[in-house]
C-alpha positions in Angstrom: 48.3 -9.2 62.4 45.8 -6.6 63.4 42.4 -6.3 61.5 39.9 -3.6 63.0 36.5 -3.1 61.6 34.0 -0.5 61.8 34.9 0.3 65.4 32.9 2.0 67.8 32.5 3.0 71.5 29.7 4.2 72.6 29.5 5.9 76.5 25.6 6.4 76.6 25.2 9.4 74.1 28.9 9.9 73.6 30.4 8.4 70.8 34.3 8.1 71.0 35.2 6.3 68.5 32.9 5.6 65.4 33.2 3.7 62.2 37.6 3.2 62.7 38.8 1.0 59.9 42.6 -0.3 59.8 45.0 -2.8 59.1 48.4 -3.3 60.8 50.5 -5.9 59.3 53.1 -8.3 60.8 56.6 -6.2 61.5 54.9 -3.2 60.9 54.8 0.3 62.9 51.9 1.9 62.8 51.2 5.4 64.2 47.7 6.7 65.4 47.6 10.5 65.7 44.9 13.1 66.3 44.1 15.9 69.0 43.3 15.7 72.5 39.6 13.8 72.6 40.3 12.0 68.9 39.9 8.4 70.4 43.4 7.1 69.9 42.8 5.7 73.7 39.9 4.1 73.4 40.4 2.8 69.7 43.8 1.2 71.4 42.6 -0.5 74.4 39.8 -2.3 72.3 43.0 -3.1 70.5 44.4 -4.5 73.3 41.2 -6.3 74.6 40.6 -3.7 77.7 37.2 -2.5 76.0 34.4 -4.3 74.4 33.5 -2.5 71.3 30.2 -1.1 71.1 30.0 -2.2 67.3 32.6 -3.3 64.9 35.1 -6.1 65.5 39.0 -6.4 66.0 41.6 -9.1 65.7 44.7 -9.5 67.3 47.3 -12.7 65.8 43.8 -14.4 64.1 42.4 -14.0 67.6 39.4 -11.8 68.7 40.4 -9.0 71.1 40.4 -9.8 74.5 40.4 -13.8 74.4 43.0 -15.5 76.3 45.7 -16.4 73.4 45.7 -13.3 71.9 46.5 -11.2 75.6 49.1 -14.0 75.8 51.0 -12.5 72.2 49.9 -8.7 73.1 52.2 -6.2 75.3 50.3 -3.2 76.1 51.7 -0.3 77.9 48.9 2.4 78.8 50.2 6.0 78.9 49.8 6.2 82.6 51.4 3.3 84.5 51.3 2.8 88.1 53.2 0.5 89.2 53.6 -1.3 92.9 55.8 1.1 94.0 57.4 -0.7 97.1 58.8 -3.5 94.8 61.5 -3.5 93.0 62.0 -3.8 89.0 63.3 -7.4 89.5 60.5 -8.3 92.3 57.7 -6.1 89.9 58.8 -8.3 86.3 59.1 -11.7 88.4 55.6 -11.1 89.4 54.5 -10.2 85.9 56.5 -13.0 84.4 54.7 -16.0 87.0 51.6 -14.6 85.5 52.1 -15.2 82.3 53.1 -18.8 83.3 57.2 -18.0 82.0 59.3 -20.0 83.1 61.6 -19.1 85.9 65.3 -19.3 83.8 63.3 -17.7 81.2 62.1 -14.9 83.0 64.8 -14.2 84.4 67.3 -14.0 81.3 64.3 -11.9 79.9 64.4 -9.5 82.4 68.1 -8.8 83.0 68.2 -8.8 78.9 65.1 -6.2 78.6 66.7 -4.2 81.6 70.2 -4.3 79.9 68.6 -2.9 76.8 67.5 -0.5 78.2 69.5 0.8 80.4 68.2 0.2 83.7 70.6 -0.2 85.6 68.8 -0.1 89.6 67.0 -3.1 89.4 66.7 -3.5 93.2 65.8 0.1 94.4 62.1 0.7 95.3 59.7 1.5 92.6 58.6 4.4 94.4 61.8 6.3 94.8 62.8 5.9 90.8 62.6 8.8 88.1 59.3 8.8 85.6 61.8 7.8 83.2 62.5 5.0 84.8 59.5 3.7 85.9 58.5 4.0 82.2 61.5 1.7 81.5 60.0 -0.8 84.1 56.5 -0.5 82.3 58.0 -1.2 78.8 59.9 -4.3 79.8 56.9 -5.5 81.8 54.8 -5.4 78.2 57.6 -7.2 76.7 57.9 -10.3 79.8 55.7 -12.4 77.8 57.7 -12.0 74.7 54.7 -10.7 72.6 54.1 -10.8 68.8 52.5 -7.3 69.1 53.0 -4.2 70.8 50.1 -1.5 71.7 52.0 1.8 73.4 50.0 4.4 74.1 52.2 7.4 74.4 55.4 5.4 75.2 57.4 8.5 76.0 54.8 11.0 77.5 56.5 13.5 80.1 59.5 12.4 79.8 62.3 14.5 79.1 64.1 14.8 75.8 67.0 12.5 76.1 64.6 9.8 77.8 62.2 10.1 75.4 64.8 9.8 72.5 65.9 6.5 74.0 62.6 5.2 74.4 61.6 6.0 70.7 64.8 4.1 69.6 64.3 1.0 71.5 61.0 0.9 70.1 62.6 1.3 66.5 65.2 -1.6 67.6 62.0 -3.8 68.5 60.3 -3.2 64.9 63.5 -4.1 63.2 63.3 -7.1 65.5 60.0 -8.6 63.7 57.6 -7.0 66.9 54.3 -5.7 65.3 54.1 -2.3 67.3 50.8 0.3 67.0 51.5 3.4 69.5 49.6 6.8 69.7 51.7 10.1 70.1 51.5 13.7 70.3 54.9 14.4 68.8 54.1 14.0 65.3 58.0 13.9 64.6 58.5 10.8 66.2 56.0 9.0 64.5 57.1 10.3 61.1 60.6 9.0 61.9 59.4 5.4 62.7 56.1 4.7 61.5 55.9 2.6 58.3 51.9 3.8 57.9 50.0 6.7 60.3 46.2 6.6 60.5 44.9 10.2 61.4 42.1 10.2 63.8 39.5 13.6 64.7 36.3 13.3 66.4 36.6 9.8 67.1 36.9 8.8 63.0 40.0 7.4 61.3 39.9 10.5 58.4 42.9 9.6 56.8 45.3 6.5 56.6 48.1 5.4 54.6 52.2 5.5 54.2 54.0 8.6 55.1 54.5 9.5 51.2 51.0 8.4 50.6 49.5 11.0 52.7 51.9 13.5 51.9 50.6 13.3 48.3 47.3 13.3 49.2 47.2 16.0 51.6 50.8 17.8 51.9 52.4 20.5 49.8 55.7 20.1 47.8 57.7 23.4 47.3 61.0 23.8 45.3 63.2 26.4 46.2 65.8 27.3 43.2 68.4 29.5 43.5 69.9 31.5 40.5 73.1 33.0 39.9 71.0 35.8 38.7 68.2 37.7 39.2 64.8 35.9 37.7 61.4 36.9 38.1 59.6 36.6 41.6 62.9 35.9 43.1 64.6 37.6 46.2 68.4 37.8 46.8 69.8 36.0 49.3 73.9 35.4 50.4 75.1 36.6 46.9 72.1 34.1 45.5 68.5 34.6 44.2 66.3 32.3 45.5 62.3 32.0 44.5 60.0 29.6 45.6 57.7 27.8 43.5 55.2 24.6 43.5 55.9 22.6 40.4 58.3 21.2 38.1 57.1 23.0 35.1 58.6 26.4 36.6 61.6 25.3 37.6 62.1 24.2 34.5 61.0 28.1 33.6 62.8 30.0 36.2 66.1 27.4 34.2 65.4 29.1 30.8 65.0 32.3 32.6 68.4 32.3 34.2 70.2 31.3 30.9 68.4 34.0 28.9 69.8 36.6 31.8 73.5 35.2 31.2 73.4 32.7 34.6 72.0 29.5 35.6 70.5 27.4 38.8 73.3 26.8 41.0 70.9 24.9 43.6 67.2 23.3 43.9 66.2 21.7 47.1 62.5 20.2 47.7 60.8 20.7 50.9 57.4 18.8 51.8 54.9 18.8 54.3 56.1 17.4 57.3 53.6 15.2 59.0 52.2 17.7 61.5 51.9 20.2 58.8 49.6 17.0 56.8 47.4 16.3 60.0 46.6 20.4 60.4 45.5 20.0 56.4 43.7 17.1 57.2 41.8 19.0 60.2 41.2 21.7 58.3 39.8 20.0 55.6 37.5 18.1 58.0 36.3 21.4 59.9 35.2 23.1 56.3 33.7 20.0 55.4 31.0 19.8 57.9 
């Protein structure tokens, strides 16, 4: 559904985005992450047609970014939004919808729907007097008034408050599961981790890592066991009426097991812990920084 190749942006000696390879197919969720300055922006509005690369090429739907079928099956919501402040949601989507050449029953059951999903419920107050939340709400359903194939959200739920932001992360989980082909940058790694099928790890304009969630965390994650003994074993620490140790592969669990039975106990408990994603991204950077 998406195919970006060797993508670059060049402004004059800057370089913001160089050499990005990636693949997003249909239905899927993929997550672009990286600091402040990576080039998630840029990399996403060449996505979305808003910049000409400066090498490299992208598709969108078997369409070249930017031509006029492919904007017609892309939503893109930018992560700041103005809007016309002094029209309403209804009056702001209607005008959206006539541009898009939608139909005007169509439009209109889109809208109310969109609006009923997500719980916008002051569809004829002024622009300018609603909440950030809200206005982000409006911006959403305005990238969905064409009924796009694909979605591009660049920070869908910066600023927002917690319980706005968990609402927006969930709609855009309910419009995966609905067949949309979504691609969104965050900061909050733990949303992305929660929804994303794959994550692509930008830094210093470069993709530096790609993949599934448990494909990166083998590749650049930890895995810890923690076993707890009903008596004391070597390296471990007593805990509630428990020892517990901590240790990195199978082969000593399977020791610190022999060594509880030759004490007279055994392992009442052994829970895994891995790398969560932010903990893979700071491996990732790190490894970058000592490589160059």
């Amino acid at each position: 559904m998406i195919a970006a190749r060797d993508l670059r942006k060049e402004y004059g000696d800057f370089v913001a985005v160089e050499g990005s390879t990636f693949d997003v197919d249909k239905g899927e969720v993929f997550g672009i992450v990286g600091p402040n300055g990576a080039g998630k922006t840029t990399t996403l509005k060449m996505v979305a047609g808003l910049l000409e690369p400066t090498g490299g090429t992208v598709e969108v739907a078997g369409y070249e970014a930017g031509e006029t079928e492919m904007q017609r099956r892309l939503g893109f919501l930018p992560e700041e939004s103005p809007l016309y402040e002094e029209m309403t949601p209804l009056s702001y989507l209607d005008f959206f919808a006539d541009l898009y050449d939608v139909p005007g029953g169509v439009a209109t059951e889109r809208i109310h729907d969109t609006l009923e999903r997500l719980d916008l419920e002051h569809r004829e107050r002024p622009l300018g007097d609603m909440s950030k939340g809200m206005k982000r709400k409006v911006a959403i359903a305005r990238s969905l008034v064409n009924d796009p194939d694909v979605l591009v959200y660049d920070e869908p739920a910066s600023g927002l408050d917690p319980l706005t932001t968990n609402y927006i992360i969930e709609f855009t989980q309910d419009l995966a599961e609905q067949g949309k082909t979504i691609v969104f940058s965050a900061h909050n790694l733990f949303h992305v981790e929660s929804i994303c099928d794959r994550v692509a790890i930008m830094n210093e304009g470069a993709v530096v890592a790609q993949g599934g969630l448990d494909e990166l965390q083998a590749a650049h994650g930890e895995t810890e066991y923690h076993v707890y003994t009903t008596v004391e074993v070597p390296g471990s620490v007593r805990e509630n009426g428990r020892y517990h140790r901590v240790v990195e592969t199978m082969d000593v669990v399977e020791g610190t097991r022999e060594a509880a039975r030759s004490a007279g106990g055994e392992v009442a408990d052994i829970r895994t812990e891995e790398s969560s994603l932010e903990e893979v991204f700071l491996n990732v950077a790190e490894s970058e920084a000592e490589g160059r």
